[in-house]
Backbone bond lengths (Angstrom), bond angles and torsions (degrees), N, CA, C in turn:
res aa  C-N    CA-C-N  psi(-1)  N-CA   C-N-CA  omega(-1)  CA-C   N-CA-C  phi
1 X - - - 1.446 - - 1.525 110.57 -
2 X 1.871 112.67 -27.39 1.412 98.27 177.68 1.230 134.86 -83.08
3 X 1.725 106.20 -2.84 1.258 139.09 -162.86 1.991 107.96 -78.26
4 X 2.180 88.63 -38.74 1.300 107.35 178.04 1.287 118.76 -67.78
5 X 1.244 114.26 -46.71 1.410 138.84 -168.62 2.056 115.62 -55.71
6 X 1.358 79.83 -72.79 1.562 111.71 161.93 1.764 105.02 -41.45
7 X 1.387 122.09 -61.39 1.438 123.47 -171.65 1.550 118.82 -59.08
8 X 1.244 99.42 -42.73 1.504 129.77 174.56 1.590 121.77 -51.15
9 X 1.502 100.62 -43.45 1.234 125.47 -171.54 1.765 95.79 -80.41
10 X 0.969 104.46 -69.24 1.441 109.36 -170.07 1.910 103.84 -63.92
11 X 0.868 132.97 -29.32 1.354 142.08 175.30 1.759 113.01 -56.70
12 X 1.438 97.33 -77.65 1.875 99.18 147.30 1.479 119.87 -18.97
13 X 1.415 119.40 -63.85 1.790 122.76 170.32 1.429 110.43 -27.29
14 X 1.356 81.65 -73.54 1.974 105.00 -163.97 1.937 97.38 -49.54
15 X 1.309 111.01 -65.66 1.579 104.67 173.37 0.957 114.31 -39.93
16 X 1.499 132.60 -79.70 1.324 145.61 177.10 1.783 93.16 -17.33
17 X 1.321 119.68 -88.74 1.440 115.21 -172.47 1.414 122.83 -48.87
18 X 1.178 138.12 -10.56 1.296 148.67 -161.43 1.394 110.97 -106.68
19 X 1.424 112.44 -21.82 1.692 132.83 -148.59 2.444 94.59 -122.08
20 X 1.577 92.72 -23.51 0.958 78.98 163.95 1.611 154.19 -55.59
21 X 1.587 94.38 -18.66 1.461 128.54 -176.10 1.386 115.66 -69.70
22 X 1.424 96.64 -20.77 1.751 98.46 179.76 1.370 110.51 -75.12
23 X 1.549 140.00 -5.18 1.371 153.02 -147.37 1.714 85.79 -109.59
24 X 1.161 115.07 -21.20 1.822 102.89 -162.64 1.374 104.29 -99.05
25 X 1.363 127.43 13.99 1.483 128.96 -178.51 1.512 134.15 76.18
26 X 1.580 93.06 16.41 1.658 103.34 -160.99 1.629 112.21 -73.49
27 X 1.449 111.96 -34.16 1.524 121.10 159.13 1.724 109.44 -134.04
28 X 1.218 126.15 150.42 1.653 120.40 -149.75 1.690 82.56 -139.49
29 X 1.239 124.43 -3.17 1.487 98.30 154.60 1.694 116.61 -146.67
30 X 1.171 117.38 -21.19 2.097 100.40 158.39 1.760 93.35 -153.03
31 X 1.152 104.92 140.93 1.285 129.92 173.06 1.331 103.98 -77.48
32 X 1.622 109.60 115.51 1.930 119.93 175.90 1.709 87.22 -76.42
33 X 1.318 123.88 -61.29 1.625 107.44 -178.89 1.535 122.40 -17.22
34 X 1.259 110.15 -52.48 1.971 114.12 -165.29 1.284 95.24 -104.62
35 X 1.441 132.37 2.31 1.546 131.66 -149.01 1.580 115.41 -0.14
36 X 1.331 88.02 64.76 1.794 116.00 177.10 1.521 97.76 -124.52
37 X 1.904 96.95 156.85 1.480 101.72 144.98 1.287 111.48 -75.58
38 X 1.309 103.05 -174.63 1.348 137.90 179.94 1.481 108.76 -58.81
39 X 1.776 105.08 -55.84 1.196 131.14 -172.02 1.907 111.04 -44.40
40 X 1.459 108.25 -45.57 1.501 125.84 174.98 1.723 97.07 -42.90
41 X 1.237 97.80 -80.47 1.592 112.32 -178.84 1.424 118.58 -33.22
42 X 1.606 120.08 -60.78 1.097 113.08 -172.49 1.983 112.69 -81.34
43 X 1.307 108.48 -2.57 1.323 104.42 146.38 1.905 131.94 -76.18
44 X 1.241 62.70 -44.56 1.852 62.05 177.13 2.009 120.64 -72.71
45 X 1.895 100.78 -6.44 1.651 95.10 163.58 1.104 117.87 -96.21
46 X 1.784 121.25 3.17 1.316 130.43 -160.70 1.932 97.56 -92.98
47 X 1.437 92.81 -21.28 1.449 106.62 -152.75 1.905 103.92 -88.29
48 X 1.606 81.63 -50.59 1.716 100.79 153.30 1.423 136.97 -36.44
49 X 1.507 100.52 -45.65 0.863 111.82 -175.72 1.528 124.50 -82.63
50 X 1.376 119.43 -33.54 1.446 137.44 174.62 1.655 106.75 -72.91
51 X 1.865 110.43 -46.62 1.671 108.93 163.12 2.081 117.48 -38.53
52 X 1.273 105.06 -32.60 1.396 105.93 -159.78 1.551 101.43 -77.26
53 X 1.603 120.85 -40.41 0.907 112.79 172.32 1.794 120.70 -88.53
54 X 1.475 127.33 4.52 1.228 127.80 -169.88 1.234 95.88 -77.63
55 X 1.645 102.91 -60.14 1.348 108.51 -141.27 1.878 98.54 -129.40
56 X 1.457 106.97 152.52 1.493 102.05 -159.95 1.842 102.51 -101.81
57 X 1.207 113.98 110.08 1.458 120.38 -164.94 1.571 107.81 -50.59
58 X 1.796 94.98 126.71 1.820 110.30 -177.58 1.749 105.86 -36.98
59 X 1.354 110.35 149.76 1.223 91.77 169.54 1.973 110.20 -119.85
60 X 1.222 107.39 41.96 1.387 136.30 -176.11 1.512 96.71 -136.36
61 X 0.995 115.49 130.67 1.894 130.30 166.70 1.096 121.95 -83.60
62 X 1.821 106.56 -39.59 1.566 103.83 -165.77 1.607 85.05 -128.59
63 X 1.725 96.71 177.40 1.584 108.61 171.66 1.730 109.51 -99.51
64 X 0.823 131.84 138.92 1.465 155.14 170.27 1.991 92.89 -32.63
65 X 1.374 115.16 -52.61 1.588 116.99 -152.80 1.532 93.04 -79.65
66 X 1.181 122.40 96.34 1.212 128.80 155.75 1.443 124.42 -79.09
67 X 1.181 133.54 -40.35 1.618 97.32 158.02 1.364 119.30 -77.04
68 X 0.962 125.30 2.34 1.537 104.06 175.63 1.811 103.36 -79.47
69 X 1.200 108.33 -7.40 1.671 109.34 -164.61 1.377 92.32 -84.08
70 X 1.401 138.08 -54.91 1.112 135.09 163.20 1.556 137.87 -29.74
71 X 1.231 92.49 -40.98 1.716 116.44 174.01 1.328 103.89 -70.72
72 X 0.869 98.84 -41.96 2.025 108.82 -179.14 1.413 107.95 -72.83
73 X 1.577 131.10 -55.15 0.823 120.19 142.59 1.448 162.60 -21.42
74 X 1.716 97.83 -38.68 1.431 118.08 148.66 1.423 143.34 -31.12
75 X 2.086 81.37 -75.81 1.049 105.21 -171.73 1.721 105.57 -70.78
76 X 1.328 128.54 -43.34 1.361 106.69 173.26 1.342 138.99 -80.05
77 X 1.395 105.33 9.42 1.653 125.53 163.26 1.605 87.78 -73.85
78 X 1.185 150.72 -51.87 1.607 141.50 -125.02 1.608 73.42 -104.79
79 X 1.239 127.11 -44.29 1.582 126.74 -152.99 1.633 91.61 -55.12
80 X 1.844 107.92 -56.30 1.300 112.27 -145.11 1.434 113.39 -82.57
81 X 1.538 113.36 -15.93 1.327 127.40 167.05 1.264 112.38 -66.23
82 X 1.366 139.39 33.80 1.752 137.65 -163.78 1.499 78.41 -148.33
83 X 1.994 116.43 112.21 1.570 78.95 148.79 1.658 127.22 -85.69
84 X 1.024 127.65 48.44 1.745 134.72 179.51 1.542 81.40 -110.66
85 X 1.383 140.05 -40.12 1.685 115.01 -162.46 1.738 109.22 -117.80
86 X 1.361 103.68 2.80 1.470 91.27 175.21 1.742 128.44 -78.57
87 X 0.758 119.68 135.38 1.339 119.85 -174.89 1.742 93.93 -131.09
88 X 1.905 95.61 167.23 1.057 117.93 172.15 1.741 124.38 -50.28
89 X 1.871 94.17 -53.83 1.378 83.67 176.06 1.403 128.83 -89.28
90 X 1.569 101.55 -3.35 1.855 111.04 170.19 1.859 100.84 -53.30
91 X 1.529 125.35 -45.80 1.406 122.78 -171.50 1.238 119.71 -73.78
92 X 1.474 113.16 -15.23 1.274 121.10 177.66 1.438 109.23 -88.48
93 X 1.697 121.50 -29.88 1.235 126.84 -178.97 2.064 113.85 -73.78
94 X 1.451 91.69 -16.45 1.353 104.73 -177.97 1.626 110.16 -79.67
95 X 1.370 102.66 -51.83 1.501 111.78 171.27 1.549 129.45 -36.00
96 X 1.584 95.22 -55.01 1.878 109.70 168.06 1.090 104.61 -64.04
97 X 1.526 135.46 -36.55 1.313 100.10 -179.68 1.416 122.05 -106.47
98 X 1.258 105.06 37.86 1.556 127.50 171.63 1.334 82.05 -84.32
99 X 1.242 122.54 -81.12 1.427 156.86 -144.96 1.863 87.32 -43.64
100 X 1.133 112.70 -35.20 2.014 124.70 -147.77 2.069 66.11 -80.87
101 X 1.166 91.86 -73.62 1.670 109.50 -145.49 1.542 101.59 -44.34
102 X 1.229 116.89 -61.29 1.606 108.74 -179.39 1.526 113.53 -53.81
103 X 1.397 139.27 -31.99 1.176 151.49 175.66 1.495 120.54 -42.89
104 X 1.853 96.63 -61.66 0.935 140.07 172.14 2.086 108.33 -40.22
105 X 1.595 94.94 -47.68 1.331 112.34 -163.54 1.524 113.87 -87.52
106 X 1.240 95.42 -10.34 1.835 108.87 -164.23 1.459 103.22 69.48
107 X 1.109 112.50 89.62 1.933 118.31 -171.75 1.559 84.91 -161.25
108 X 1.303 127.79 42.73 1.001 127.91 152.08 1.324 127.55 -21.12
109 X 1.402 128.15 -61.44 1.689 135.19 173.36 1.522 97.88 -37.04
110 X 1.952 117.40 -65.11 1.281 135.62 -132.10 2.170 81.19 -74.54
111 X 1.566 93.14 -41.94 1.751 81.03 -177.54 1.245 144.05 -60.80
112 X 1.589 87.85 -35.25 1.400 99.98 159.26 1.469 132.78 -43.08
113 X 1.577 109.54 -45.97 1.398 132.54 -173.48 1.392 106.41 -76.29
114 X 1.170 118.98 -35.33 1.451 135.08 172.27 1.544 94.38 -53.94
115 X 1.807 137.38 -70.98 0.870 111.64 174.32 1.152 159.43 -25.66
116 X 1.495 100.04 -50.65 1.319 136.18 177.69 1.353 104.99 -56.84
117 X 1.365 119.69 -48.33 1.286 112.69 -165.20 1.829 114.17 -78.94
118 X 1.291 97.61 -33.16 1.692 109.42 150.48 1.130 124.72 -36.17
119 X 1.234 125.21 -72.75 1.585 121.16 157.79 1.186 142.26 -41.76
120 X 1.543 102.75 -19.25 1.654 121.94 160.10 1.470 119.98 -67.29
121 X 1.113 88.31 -49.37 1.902 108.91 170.16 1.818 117.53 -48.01
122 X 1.521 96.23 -51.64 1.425 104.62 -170.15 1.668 101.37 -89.72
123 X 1.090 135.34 0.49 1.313 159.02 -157.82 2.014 89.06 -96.97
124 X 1.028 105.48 -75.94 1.398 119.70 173.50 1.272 134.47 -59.98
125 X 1.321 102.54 -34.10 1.257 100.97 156.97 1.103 121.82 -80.56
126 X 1.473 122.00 -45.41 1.797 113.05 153.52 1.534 122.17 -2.23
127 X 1.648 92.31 -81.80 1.505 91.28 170.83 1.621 147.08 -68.74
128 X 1.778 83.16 1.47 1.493 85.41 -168.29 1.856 101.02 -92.65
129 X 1.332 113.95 -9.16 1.509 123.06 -170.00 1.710 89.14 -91.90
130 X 1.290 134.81 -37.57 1.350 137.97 -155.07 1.728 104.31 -83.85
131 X 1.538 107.46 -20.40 1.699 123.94 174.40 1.375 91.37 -87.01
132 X 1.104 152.03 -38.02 1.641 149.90 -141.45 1.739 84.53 -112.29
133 X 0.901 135.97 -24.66 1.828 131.40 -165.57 1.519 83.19 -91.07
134 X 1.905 132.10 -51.67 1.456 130.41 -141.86 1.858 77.34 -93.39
135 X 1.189 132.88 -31.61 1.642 118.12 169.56 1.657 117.38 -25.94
136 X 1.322 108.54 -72.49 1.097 145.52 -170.55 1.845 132.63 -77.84
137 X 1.240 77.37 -10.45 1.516 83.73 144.89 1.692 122.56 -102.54
């Protein structure tokens, strides 16, 4: 859970900074970069923004238990390789602990990218919950 928490937290950052760009006028109605709206983004600085004052940012990145991060890692590589068990948040759960493991390793570049690709994840699913909400009405 601290692995989640921690990933999450720091993941938000990386968006947050990445998402800032939409404020400078560079596209004024959906970003092909995130192939998101706008709407994604300015939730996720709204969200940012209330995290900064909720909660006081870890001052540890990763968790100490490195094989267990691996194991975890494993197991949702094996999950997501089935299509009968992959799910949305199994790929996102895989990502963080990409994110743990390169960290973990000093692969700094690879973690970074690991982020990134996290935010892609939660990026999509964004929109994919915001199509399933406009279903249903």
């Amino acid at each position: 859970m601290e692995a989640l928490f921690v990933g999450l937290i720091a993941l938000i950052a990386v968006i947050y900074a990445y998402g800032r760009g939409w404020k400078t006028g560079i596209d004024t109605r959906r970003s092909d970069l995130y192939n998101c709206t706008h709407a994604e983004l300015d939730e996720i600085d709204r969200q940012h923004s209330k995290a900064v004052v909720k909660h006081e940012f870890p001052k540890h990145f990763e968790t100490t238990i490195y094989p267990r991060i691996v194991d975890e890692l494993n197991r949702w590589r094996q999950l997501n390789d089935n299509p009968i068990t992959v799910t949305q948040v199994g790929v996102l759960m895989e990502e963080i602990m990409e994110v743990q493991d390169a960290y973990l390793e000093n692969r700094f570049d690879d973690c970074y990218t690991e982020l990134a690709q996290c935010g892609a994840v939660i990026l999509r699913m964004m929109s994919y919950v915001k199509s399933k909400k406009e279903k249903t009405k």
